[in-house]
MIVOMAR-376974 format. One line per field, with one value per residue (C-alpha): residue number from 1; residue in three letters; x, y, z. Coordinates in nm, 2 decimals, decimal comma, always signed. Layout:
N
pos = (NUM; ...) $
code = (ALA; ...) $
xx = (X; ...) $
yy = (Y; ...) $
zz = (Z; ...) $
This chain:
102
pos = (1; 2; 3; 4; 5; 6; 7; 8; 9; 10; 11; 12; 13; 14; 15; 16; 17; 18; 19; 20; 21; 22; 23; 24; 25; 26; 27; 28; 29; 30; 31; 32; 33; 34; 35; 36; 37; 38; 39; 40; 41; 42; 43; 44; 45; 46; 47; 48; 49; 50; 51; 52; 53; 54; 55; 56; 57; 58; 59; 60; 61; 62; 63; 64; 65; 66; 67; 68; 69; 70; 71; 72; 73; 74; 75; 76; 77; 78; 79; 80; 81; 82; 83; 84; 85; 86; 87; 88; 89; 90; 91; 92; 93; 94; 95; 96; 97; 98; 99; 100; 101; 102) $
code = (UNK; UNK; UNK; UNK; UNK; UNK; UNK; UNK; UNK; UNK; UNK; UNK; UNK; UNK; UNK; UNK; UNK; UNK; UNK; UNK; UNK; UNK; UNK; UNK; UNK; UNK; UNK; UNK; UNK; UNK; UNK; UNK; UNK; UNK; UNK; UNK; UNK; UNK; UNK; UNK; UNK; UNK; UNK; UNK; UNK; UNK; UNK; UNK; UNK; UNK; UNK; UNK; UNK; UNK; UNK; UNK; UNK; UNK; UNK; UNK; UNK; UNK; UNK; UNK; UNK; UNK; UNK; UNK; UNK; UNK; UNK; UNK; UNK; UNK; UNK; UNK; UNK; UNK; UNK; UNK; UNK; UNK; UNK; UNK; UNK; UNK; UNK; UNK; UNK; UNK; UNK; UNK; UNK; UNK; UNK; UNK; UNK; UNK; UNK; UNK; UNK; UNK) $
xx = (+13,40; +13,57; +13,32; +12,96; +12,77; +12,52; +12,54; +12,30; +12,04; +12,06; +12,29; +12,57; +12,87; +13,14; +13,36; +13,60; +13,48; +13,65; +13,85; +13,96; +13,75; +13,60; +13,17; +12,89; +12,53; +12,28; +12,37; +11,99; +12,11; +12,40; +12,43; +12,53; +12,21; +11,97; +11,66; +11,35; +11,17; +10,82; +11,02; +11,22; +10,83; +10,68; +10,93; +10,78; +10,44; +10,16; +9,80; +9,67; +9,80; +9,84; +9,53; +9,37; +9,45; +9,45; +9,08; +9,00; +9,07; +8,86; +8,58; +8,67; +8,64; +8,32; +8,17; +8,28; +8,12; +7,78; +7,81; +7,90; +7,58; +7,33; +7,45; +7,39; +7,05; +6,96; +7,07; +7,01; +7,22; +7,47; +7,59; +7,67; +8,00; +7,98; +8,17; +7,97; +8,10; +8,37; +8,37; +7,98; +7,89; +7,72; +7,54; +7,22; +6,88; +6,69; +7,01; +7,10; +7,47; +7,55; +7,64; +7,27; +7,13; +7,32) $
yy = (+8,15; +8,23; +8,06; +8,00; +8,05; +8,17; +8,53; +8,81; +8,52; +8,36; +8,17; +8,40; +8,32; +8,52; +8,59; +8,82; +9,09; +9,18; +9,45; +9,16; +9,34; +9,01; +9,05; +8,86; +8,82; +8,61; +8,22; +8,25; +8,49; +8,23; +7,92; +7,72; +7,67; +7,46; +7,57; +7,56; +7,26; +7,41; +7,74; +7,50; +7,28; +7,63; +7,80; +8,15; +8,05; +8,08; +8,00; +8,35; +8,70; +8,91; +9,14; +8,80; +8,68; +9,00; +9,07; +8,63; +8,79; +9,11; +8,87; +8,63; +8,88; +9,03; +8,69; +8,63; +8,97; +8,82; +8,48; +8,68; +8,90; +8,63; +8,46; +8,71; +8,77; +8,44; +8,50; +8,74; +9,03; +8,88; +8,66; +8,92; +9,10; +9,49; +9,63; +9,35; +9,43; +9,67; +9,85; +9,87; +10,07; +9,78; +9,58; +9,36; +9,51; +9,47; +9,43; +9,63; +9,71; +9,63; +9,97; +10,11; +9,86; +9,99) $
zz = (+9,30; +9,61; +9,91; +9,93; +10,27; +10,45; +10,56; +10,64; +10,69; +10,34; +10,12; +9,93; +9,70; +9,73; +9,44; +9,27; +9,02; +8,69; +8,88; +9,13; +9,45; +9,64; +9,64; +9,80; +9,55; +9,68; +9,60; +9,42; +9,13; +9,00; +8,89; +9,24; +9,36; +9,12; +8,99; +9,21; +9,08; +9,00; +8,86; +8,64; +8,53; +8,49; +8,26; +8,34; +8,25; +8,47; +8,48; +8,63; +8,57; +8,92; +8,84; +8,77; +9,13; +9,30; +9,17; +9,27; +9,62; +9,59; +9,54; +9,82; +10,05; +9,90; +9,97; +10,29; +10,41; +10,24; +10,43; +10,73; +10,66; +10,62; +10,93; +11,12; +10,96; +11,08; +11,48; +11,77; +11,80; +12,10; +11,81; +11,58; +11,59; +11,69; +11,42; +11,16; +10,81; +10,75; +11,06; +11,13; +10,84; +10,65; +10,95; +10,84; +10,83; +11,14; +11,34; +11,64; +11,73; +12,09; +12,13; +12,07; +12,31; +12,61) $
């Protein structure tokens, strides 16, 4: 290892290459910098695959649009947003838009 620094907004080592030419990598993909603590704990494993969390989300989503629904059920119209629900399309029964009462 020649030098380690930051450059280019993150922490490099610069070092020769079998052919002697001088490189930067990113300090992360050596040895300089010790292992993230939770990385290191984890050892690769996690509780959730990404489908697993991306689909969690999905359904987050889904339920906020239902709690935002049955709020708005519940109120007059004024309190309602416009565009209630994935641009309009899905506003509560019995609910006008504000732009059908003008």
């Amino acid at each position: 290892m020649v030098i380690y620094r930051q450059n280019w907004g993150e922490e490099r080592v610069w070092l020769h290459d079998a052919q002697g030419r001088l490189i930067s990598l990113p300090a992360l993909w050596t040895s300089v910098i010790a292992a993230d603590a939770f990385v290191a704990v984890s050892a690769g494993r996690s509780m959730f695959r990404v489908a697993e969390l991306l689909e969690l989300t999905r359904l987050i989503e889904e339920l906020k649009k239902l709690k935002q629904r049955e709020e708005c059920k519940g109120n007059d119209v004024v309190n309602c947003k416009e565009n209630d629900v994935e641009g309009g399309r899905d506003a509560p029964d019995g609910v006008l838009k504000l732009a059908e009462m003008e």
